[in-house]
C-alpha positions in Angstrom: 76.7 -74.5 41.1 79.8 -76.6 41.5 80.4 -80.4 43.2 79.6 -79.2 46.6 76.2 -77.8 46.1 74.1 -74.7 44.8 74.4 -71.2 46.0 72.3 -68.1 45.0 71.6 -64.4 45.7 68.6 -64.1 47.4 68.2 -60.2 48.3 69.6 -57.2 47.9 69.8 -56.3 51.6 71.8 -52.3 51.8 72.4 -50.3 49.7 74.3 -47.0 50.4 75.6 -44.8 47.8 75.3 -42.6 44.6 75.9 -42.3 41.2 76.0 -39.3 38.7 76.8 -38.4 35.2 78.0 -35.0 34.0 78.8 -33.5 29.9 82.4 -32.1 29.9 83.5 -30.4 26.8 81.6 -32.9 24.8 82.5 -35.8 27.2 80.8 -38.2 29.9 82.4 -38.0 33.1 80.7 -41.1 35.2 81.1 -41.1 39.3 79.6 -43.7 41.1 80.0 -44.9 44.7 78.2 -48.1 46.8 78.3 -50.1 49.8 76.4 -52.8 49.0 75.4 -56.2 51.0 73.8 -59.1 49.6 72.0 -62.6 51.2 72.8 -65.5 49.5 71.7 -69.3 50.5 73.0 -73.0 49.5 72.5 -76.5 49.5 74.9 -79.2 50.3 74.9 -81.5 47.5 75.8 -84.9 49.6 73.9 -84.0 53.0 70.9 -81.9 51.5 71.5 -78.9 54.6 70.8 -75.8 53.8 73.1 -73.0 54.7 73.0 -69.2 54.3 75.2 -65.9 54.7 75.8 -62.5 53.4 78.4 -61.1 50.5 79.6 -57.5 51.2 80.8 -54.6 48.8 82.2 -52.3 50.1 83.5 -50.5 47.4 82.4 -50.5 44.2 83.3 -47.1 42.7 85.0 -45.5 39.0 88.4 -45.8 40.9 88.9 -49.3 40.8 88.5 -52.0 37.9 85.6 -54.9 38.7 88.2 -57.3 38.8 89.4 -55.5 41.6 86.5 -54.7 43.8 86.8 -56.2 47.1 84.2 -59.0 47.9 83.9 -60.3 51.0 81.7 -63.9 51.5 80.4 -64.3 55.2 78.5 -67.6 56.1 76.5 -67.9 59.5 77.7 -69.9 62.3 78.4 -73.6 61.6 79.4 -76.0 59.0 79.0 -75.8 55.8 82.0 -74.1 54.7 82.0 -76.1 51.5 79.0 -73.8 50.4 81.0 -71.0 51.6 84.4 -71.3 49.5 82.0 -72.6 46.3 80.4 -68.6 47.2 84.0 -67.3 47.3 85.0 -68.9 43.7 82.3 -69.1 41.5 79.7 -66.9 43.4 81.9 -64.3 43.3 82.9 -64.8 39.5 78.8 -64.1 39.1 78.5 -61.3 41.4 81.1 -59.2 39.3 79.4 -60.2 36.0 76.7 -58.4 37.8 78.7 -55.4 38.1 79.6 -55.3 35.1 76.3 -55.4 33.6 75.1 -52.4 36.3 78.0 -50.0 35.0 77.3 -51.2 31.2 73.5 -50.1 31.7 75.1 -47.0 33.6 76.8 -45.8 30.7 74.6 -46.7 28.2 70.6 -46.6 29.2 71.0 -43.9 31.9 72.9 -41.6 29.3 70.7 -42.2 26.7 67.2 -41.2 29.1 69.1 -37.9 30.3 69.3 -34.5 29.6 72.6 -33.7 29.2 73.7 -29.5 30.0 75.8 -27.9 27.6 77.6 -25.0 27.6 77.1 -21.6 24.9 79.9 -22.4 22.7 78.5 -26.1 22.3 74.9 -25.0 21.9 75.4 -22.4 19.4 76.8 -25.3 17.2 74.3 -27.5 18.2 71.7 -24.9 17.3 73.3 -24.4 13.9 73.0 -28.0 13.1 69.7 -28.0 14.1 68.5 -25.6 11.9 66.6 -27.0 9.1 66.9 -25.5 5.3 65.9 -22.2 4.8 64.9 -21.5 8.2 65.8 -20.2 11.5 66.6 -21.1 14.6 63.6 -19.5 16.3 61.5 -21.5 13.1 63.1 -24.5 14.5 61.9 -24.5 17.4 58.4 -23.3 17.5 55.6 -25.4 18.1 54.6 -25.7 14.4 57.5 -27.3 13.2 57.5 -30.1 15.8 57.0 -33.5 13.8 54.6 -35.9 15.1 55.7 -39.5 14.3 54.2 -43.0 15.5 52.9 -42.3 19.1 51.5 -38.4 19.1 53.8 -36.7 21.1 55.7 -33.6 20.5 58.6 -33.8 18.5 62.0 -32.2 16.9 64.1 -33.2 13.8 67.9 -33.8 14.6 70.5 -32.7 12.0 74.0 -33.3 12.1 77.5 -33.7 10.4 80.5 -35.6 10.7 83.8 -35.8 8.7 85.7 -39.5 9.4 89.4 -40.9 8.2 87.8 -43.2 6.1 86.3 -43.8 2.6 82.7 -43.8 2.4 82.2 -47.8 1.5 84.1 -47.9 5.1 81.8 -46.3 7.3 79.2 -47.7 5.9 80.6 -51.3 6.8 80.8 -49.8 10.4 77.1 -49.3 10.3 75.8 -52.6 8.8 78.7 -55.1 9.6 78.0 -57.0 13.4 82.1 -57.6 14.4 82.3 -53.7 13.3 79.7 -52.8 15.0 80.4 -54.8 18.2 83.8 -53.4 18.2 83.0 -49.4 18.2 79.8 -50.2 20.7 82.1 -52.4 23.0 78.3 -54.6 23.3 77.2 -57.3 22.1 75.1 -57.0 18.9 72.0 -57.7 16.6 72.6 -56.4 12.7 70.7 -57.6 10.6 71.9 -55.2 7.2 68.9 -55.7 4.7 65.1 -53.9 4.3 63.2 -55.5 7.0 66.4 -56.9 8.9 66.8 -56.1 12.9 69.2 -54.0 14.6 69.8 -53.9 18.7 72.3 -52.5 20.0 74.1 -51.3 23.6 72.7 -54.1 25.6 69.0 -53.8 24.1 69.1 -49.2 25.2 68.7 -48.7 21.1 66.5 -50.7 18.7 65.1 -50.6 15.1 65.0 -51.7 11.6 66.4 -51.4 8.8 64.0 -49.8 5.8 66.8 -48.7 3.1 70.0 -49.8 2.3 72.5 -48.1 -0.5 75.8 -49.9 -0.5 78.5 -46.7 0.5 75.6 -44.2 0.4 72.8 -44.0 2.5 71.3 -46.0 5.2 67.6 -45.7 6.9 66.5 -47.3 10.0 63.1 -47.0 12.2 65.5 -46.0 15.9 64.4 -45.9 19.1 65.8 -45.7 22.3 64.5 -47.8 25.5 63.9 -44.9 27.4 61.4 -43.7 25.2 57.3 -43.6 25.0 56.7 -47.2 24.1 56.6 -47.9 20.6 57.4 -44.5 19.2 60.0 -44.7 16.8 62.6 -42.1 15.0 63.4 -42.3 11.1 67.2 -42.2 10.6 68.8 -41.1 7.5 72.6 -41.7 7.8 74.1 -40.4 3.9 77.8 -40.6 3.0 80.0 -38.7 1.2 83.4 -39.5 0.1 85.8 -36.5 0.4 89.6 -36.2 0.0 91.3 -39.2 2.0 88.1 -38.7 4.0 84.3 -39.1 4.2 81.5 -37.2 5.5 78.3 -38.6 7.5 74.8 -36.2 7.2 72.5 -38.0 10.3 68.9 -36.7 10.0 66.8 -38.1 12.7 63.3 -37.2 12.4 60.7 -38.0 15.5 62.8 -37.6 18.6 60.6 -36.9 21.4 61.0 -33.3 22.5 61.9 -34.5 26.1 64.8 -36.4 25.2 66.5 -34.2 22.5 69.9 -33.4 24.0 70.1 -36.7 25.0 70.1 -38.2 21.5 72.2 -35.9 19.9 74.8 -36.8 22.8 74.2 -40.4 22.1 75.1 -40.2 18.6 77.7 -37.9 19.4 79.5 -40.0 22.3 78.4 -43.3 21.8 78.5 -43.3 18.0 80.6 -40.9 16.5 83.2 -40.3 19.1 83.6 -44.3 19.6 84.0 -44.5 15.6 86.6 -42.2 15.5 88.1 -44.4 18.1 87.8 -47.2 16.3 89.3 -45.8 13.2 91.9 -44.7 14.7 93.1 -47.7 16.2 92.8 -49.9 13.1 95.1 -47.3 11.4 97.5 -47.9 14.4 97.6 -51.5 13.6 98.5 -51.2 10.5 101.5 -48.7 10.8 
């Protein structure tokens, strides 16, 4: 809206394109690729007529920024150009907001409902972490040591380790602390650090509650991601360990739905641990 009048999107009118995601080494490589055309229509605030016209993408791929993705507003034959520069200001300002929000969900909600392939090396590690106490790996995956939490489906137990540059009391503030949180996630979020208290996170893909809380030590959350059966929830144990100059994080995630295994383990791994690291790193920066 602005002091000419009121535009909006009406349809989605072509759509021509692709987008993929693939696990390198232990990273996301995203490719996307659209033409896109939208119909948009407007009224003239002082004379009440009632245009409408077309915006065009032509481009919107990984090799250019949003900010730079060529948008081109069309109007259909006669006046009411007004409507049509209000389109090319502030209607486009909305239509990349729009973007943005597509390749957020890209790289968060489509990641975390995927199967991810990875390669021997990675899966013999990933197989050692799996393996429970005093078991094996063929124990760890046989039907009768599937868990079956909330909804009854089939499902596996998630074990893994990670060793951080920080002190223990820090990484815990990374987990409860919203601005921390925000930071490493790069998404707006809802911590509420106490029993009973809320969390939501990457745009609303991951949601829970917190059900334990030991300052430095150990955290426990009901998890789920968006992409699973409806109201079936994981139990997260996240424990910390202070070592020297450095802490270590055991993440035991028990209920994950057999069907979307790899994919949480690479969530934690890429969207958590990786972006932590990250995080970490950069504070230490700042400070040198």
């Amino acid at each position: 809206e602005g002091e000419a009048g009121r535009c909006e999107i009406g349809d989605l009118k072509h759509v021509e394109g692709e987008a993929s995601c693939n696990s390198r080494k232990g990273k996301l490589i995203f490719f996307y690729e659209w033409n896109l055309r939208l119909s948009w229509k407007g009224t003239v605030k002082e004379s009440g007529e009632k245009h409408k016209g077309s915006v065009e993408i032509p481009n919107l791929s990984e090799e250019n920024e949003v900010d730079d993705t060529e948008i081109n507003v069309s109007k259909k034959k006669g006046e009411g150009d007004v409507l049509k520069d209000l389109m090319r200001t502030e209607g486009t300002t909305k239509v990349r907001e729009a973007l943005r929000d597509y390749l957020k969900a890209l790289k968060t909600e489509f990641t975390l409902g995927m199967i991810l392939p990875t390669k021997a090396p990675v899966g013999q590690e990933l197989a050692t972490e799996r393996k429970p106490s005093g078991s094996t790996m063929q124990d760890a995956v046989t039907p009768q040591s599937l868990d079956m939490v909330g909804v009854k489906i089939p499902t596996v137990r998630i074990h893994m380790r990670e060793v951080f540059n920080s002190p223990a009391d820090e990484l815990y503030s990374i987990f409860t602390k919203k601005e921390l949180v925000q930071k490493f996630s790069k998404c707006p979020a809802v911590i509420e650090a106490e029993k009973g208290g809320k969390l939501q996170m990457f745009e609303g893909c991951v949601t829970g509650e917190y059900t334990e809380l030991v300052p430095s030590q150990r955290i426990v959350l009901k998890w789920r991601c968006r992409s699973w059966p409806d109201e079936h929830y994981a139990t997260v144990a996240l424990n910390f360990q202070n070592l020297v100059a450095q802490s270590e994080l055991e993440l035991e995630c028990k209920g994950v739905p057999v069907s979307h295994e790899e994919s949480t383990r690479q969530c934690w791994k890429n969207q958590y641990f990786e972006e932590i690291h990250t995080l970490l790193q950069q504070s230490k920066d700042n400070m040198e």
